[in-house]
N, C-alpha and C positions, 0 to 999 in steps of 0.2 A: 718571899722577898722582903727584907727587911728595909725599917724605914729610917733608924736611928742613926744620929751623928756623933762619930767619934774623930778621936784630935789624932792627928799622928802616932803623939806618945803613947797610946790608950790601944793602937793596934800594935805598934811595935812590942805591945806585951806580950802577944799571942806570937812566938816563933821559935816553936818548937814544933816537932815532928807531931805531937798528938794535940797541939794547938796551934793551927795552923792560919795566919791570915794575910792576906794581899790587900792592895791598893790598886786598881788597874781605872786611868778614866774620872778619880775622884770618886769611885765604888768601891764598897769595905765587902770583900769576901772570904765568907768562912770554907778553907778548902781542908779541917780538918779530916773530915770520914773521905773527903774524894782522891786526896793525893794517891792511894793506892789504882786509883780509879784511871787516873791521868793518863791518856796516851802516851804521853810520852815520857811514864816515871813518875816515883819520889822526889827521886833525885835535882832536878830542876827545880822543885818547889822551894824544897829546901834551903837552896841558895837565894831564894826571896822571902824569906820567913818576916811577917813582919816588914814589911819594908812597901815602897812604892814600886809596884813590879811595871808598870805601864811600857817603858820602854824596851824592858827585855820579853815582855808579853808580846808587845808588835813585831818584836824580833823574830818572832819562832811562828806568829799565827796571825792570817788573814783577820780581818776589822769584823767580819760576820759574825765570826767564832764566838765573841763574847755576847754578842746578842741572842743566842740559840736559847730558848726555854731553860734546856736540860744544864745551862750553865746562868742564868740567871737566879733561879730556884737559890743559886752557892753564897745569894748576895745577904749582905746581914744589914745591909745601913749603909750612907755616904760619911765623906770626908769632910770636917768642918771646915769652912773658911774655903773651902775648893773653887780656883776660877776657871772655867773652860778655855783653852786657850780658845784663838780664835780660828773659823773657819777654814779648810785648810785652801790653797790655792790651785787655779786650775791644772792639771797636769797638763804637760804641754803636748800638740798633737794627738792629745785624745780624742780629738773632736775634729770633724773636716771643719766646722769656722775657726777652730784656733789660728790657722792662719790667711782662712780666709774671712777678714771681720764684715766687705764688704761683698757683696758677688751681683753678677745680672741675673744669675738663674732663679734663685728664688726669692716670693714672694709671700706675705703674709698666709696664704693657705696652705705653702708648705712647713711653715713653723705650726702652724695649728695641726697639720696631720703629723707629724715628729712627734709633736710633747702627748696628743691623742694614742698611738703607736707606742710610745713610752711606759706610760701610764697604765695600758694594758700589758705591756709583757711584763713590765715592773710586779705589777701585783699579781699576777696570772698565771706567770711563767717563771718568771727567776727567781722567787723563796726556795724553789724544786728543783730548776734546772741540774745545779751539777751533778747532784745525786742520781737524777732521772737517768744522766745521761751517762752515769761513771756506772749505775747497773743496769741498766738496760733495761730503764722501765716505759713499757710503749706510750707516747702523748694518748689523752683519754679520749674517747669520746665527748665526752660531757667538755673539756674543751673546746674540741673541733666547733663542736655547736657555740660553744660561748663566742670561737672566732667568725661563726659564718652569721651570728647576732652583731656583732660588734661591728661588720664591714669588712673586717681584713681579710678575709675573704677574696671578696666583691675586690678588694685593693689589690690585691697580687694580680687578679687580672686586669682590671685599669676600667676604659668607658666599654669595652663590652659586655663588661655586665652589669650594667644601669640597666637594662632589661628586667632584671631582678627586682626591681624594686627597696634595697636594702639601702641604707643612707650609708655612705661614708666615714673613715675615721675622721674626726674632726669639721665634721658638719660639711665637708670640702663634698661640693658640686663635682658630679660626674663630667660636666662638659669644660671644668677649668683642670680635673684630672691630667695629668701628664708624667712624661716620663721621669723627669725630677719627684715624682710623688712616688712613683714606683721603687727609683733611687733611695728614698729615703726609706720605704717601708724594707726592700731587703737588707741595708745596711740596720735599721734597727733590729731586725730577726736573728740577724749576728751576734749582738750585739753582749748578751750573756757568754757568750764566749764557748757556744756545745753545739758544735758543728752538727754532729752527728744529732742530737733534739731537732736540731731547728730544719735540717733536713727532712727529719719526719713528721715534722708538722706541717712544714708546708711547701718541704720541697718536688715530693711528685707531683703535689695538686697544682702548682704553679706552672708545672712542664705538659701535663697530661692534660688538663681541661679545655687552655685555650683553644687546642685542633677543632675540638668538637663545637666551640660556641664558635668560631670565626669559618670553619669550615662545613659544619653539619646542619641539619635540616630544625628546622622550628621546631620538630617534634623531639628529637635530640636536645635542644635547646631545654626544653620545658622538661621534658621526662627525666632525662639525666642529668642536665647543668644547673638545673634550681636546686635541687635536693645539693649537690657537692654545694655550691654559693653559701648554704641555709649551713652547711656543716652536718646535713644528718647522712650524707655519704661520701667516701673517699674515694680518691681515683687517681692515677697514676697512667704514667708513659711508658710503653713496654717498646723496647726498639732495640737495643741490645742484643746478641747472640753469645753461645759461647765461640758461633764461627764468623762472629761481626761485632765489631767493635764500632772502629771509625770508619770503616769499610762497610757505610750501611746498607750500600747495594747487592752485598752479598748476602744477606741474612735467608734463610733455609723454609722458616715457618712459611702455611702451605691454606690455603684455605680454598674450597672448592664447593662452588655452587651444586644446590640439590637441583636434581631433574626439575623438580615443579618450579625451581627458582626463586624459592620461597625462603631459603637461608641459606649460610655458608656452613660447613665444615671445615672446624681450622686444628690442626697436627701441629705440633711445634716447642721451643724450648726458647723463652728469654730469660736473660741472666744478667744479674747487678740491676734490678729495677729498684730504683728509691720509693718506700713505701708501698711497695706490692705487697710486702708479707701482708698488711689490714687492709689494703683498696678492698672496695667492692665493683669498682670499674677497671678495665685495662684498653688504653687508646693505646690499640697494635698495628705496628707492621706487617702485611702479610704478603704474599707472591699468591697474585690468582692469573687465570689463563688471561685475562685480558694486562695483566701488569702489575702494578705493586697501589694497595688499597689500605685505606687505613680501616680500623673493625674498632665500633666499640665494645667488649666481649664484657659478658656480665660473668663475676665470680658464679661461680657452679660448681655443686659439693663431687663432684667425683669427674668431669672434666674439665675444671678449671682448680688446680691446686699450686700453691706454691710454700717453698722452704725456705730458713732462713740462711740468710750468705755471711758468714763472720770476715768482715773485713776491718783493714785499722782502726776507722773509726766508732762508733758509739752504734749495737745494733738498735738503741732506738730509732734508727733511720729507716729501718723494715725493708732493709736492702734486700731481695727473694733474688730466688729463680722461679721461674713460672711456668708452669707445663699448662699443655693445651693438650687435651685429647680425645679427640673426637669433641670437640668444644661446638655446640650450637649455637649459632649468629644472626638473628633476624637480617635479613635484606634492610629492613628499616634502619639497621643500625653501623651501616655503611656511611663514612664519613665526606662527606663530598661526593667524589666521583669515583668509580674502581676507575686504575689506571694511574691514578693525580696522586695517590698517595708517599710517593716520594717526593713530589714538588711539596704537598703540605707539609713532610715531616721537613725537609729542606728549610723552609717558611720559616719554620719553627725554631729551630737552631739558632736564629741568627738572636733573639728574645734573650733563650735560652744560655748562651754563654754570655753574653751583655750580663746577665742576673749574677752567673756565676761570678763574672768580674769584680762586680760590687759587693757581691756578698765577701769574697776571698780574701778583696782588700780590707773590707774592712773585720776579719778576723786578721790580717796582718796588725791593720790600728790599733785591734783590741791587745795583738803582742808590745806595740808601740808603748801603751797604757801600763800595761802589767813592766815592763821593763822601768820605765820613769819613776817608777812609783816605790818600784824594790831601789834601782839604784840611789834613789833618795836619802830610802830608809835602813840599808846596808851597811854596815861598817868591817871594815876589814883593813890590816896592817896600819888600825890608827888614823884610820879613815872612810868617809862615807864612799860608797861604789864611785857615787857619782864625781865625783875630788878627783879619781883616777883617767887621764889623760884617754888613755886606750879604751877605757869605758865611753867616754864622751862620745870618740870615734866611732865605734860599733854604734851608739845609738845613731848618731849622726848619718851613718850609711842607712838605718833602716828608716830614718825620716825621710831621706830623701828620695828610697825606693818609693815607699808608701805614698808619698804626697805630690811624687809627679805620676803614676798610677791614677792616684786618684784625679788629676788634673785632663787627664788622658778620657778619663771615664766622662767627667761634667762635659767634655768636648764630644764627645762621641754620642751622649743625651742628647746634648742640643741638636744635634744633628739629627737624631733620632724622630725627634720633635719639631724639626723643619723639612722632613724628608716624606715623599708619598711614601704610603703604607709598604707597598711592594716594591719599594726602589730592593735594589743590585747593589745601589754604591757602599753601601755600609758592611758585605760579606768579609772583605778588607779587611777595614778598619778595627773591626768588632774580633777578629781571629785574631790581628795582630796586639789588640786591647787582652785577651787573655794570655795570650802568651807572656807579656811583655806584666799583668800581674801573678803567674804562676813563677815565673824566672824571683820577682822581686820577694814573693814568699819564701821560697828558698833562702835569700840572702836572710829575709829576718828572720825563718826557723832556728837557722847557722845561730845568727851572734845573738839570740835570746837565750840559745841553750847555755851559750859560753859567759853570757852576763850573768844569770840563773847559778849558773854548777852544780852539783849535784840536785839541787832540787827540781833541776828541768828537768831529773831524771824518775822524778818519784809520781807518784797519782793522786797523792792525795796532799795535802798544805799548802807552802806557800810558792808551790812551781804547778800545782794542777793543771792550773787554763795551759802552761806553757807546754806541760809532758804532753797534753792532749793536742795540744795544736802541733809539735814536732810529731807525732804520729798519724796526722791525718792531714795535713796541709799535700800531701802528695795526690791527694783523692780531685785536688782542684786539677792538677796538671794531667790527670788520665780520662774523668770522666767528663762529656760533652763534647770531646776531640780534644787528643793528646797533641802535647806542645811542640812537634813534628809537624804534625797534621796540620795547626792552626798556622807556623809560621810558613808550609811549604803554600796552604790556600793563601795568606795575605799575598805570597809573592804573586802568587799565579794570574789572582785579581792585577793584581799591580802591573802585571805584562801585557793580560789582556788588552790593557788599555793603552799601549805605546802600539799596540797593531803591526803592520809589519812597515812602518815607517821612521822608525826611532829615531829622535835626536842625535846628532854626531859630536864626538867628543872636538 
């Protein structure tokens, strides 16, 4: 990497095909031996030979791209006399304060855990992210652990696992913990924009652990729920069938106590489990003679195996199906009560879509972000994207899905956060809260693709985050109960409560 400063005229000498130099940024780069090298051609080079390519560089290529090693090496020297312009401005709606500057929900401790939560997936997670997640490279171990070091962990489940011992992101106190803290940590896991990554970092452990610290035995607690907390094991929710979906009362698997009563034998088949392919834990559904129980089944080399499921999104989400065969189950490791096991997984759900809500939304924000930012920087028939009236509009419809969504969620926290543990009133709320942001995804998959054009179509450049989010934004509307499901339970809730006395028109 070169250190020297040359004048404009001094590089414009260099623009020929076998001497070849740019200007991008106030950086002098020598691309004579790479242009054969270039993704994308000679050819493009050559029409900037010599010259300040800066604007036609951000034309064609993400802000990242010129900071990568293997294109820094290309730099010879800066630009003399070069003044940076000035910092760029915020893009609008990228952010839930953009337009909320003021709020009642949070407080000093949730800005501390945000910029803490930042700070680690910044450095931790997203130099790798896309790539991780465009080849299906599984999150490491040695992560997991850096997360169940760090607290984020301990943070997806919230104050029950202050038992742990492990301090929080951002110094933040387990007993001022709340679900605004939670709010913020699944919206920053988002927030890189690799649905399918951040699903398998942390999205079975989020759905699969809590049963077992809220519903299992101290010995459970300690034996199994420290080590996942710590990051040195994985664990996941297996509830799923291929003959049960949202229909969880039908599901097949089969577990049957031994004579001496000493353990279970569990038969069986789930399918679509997020991060089953590397769990070492599976908190399952099972049918025993006395009713439906939840098991926590320990990975076992020849009766517990599972394969990987290729679905739209990114397999690093280590979506399996999961065979049980002849699978052995300590009686100790019996989740509660046999029998209560669909009340527990019931419990669960209600968590479980609320997460998925805020995660969804805010990969819709994350589309909000990537749209603003290209139509800014687009120009087309002699004009920037965003100049174009119809332009405006599309974004305007996906602001307003996104940000009453998201208005819907801060209201449905709060309540979260003012309601006993085990209320009823929120099965509602919280189904009609996901429906109503899988519906709004849609709309912004729609008019990002048609802002984008053909690059919403490609995997790689300056439509990636967008081709990746139009082929996996549907995984919100199927998995945890499809959008059927969710709107016909708000109503049901909703009738329940008019009794057989209803108001007359």
């Amino acid at each position: 990497m070169g250190t020297a400063e040359y004048s404009a005229a001094e590089v414009a000498k260099h623009n020929t095909t076998d001497d070849l130099w740019i200007i991008i940024d106030g950086d002098v780069y020598d691309l004579s031996r790479f242009k054969d090298l270039h993704p994308g051609g000679a050819p493009p080079l050559k029409l900037v030979a010599g010259k300040d390519a800066t604007k036609d560089f951000y034309a064609l290529h993400r802000k990242e791209v010129i900071g990568m090693p293997r294109y820094q090496r290309l730099k010879v020297g800066t630009l003399r006399g070069y003044k940076a312009p000035p910092p760029p401005a915020p893009t609008p709606y990228a952010s839930p304060t953009y337009m909320r500057k003021v709020s009642p929900y949070y407080n000093e401790s949730h800005h501390r855990f945000r910029k803490a939560m930042r700070d680690f997936i910044d450095r931790e997670i997203v130099p790798t992210a896309a790539d991780d997640d465009e080849n299906g490279i599984d999150p490491s171990p040695e992560l997991h652990k850096e997360m169940g070091e760090a607290g984020i962990l301990c943070a997806a489940i919230g104050k029950a696992a202050a038992f742990s011992g492990i301090p929080l992101p951002g110094g933040v106190a387990y007993e001022e913990f709340d679900y605004f803290h939670d709010l913020i940590g699944a919206e920053e896991m988002k927030r890189p924009g690799t649905y399918g990554l951040s699903d398998g970092i942390i999205g079975g452990f989020s759905i699969g652990l809590p049963p077992v610290i809220n519903f299992g035995s101290e010995d459970l607690r300690q034996r199994i729920a420290l080590p996942c907390l710590k990051g040195e094991k994985r664990i996941c929710l297996a509830i799923s069938e291929p003959y049960a979906g949202s229909d969880v009362s039908s599901i097949k698997t089969e577990a049957v106590l031994s004579p001496d009563g000493s353990h279970y034998v569990v038969n069986g088949v789930k399918k679509w489990i997020t991060s089953g392919r590397y769990s070492d834990y599976f908190t399952t559904l099972v049918n025993t003679e006395k009713g439906f129980a939840l098991l926590l089944i320990e990975r076992q080399d020849d009766q517990v195996s599972t394969k990987a499921i290729k679905t739209s999104y990114s397999s690093t989400a280590g979506t399996a199906y999961v065979e049980f065969n002849d699978a052995i189950v300590p009686v100790q490791n019996v989740v509660g009560e046999v029998g209560k096991g669909f009340h527990y997984t019931m419990s669960n759900f209600n968590h479980e879509r609320w997460g998925m809500a805020v995660a969804g939304n805010a990969m819709s924000r994350k589309m909000v972000e990537e749209a603003f930012k290209w139509a800014a920087g687009r120009e087309i028939f002699r004009k920037r994207l965003i100049d174009q009236p119809v332009i405006r509009f599309k974004l305007g419809q996906m602001v307003a899905e996104v940000e009453s969504v998201h208005s819907m969620i801060e209201d449905v926290t709060y309540q979260m956060n003012n309601s006993p543990k085990e209320s009823k009133d929120l099965i509602g709320p919280i189904a009609i809260l996901k429906y109503k942001q899988t519906r709004a995804a849609e709309l912004v998959a729609d008019n990002i693709c048609q802002i984008f054009g053909g690059r919403a179509l490609t995997r790689t450049g300056m439509g990636k985050f967008v081709e990746k989010f139009h082929r996996s934004h549907k995984m919100q509307s199927i998995l945890g109960g499809s959008e059927e499901i969710m709107a016909d339970l708000a109503i049901r809730e909703a009738v329940k409560g008019m009794g057989r006395n209803p108001a007359r028109l």
